[in-house]
C-alpha positions in Angstrom: -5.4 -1.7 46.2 -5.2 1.8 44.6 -6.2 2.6 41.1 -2.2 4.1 40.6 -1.1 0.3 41.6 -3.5 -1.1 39.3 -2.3 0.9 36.2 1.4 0.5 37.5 0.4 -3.5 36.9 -1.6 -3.6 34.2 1.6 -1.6 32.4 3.9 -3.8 33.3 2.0 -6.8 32.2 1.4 -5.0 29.2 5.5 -4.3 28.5 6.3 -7.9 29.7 3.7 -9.2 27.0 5.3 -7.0 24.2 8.4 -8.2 25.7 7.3 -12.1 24.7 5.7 -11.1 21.6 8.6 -9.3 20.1 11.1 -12.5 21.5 8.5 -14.7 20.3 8.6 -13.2 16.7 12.4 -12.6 16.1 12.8 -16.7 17.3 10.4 -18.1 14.8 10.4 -15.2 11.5 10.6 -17.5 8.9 12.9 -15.0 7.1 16.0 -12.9 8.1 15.8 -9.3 8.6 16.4 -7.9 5.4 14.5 -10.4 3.5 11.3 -9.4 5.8 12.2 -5.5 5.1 12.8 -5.8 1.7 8.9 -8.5 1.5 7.4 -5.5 3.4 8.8 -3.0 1.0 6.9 -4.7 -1.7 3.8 -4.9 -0.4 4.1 -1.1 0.4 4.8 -0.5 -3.2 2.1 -2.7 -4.5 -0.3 -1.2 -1.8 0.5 2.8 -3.2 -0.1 1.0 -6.6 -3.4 -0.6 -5.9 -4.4 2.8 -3.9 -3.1 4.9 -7.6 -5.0 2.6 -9.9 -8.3 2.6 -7.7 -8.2 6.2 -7.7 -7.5 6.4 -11.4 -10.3 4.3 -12.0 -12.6 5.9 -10.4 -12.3 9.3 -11.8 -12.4 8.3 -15.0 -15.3 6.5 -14.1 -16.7 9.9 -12.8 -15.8 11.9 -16.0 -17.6 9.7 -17.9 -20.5 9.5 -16.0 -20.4 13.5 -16.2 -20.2 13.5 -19.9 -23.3 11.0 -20.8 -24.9 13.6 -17.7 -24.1 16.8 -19.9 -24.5 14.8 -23.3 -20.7 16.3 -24.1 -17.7 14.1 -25.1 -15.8 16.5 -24.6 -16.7 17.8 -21.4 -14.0 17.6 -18.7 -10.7 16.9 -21.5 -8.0 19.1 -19.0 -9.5 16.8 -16.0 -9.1 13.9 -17.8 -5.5 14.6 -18.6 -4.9 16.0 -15.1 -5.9 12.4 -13.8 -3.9 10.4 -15.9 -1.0 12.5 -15.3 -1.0 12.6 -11.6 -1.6 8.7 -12.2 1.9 8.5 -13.7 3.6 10.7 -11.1 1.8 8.1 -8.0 3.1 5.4 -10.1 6.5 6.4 -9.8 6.4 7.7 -6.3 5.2 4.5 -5.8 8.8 3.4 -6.4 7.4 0.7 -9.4 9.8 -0.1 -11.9 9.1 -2.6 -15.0 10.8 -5.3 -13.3 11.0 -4.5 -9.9 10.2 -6.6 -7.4 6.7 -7.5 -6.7 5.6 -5.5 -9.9 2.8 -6.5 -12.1 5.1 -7.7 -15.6 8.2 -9.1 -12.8 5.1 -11.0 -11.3 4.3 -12.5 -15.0 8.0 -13.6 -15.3 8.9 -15.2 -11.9 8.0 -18.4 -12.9 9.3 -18.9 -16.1 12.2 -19.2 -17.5 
């Protein structure tokens, strides 16, 4: 057997298994489409969040690091604003209202009331 047969096979057992898989998962999703778009939506959000406040974080982390360095309070103010300002700009690319969905304070809320 050639090695062009054995690719030609090893494809189609390849697209037959993705065939399965995908039959597989649209037969037992526990939710319907748009409840499973709009669950993965969230998470998307909440990931760009995590990603914005982690990288937040660590700068300011940085900038202070830099200042006890230098001995200077002061040192690095227009950085520092810089930071929290493109923090507020990822937050809101980041499509995160108050109470959207999967936000921090709608997170607070869902179970009471």
């Amino acid at each position: 057997m050639g090695a062009g047969t054995r690719l030609v096979k090893f494809g189609g057992g390849g697209l037959l298994g993705a065939g399965v898989g995908t039959a597989a998962a649209i037969l037992f999703a526990p939710q319907s489409g748009g409840e499973l778009t709009g669950r993965f939506l969230d998470r998307l959000r909440q990931a760009r969040l995590a990603g914005a406040e982690a990288k937040v974080a660590k700068e300011e982390e940085l900038i202070q690091k830099f200042r006890a360095g230098v001995n200077d309070p002061e040192a690095l103010r227009d950085e520092e604003a810089k930071v929290r300002s493109e923090a507020t700009r990822a937050v809101s690319a980041a499509g995160v209202e108050v109470n959207a969905p999967g936000s921090p304070s709608a997170q607070g809320t869902a179970g009471s009331g």
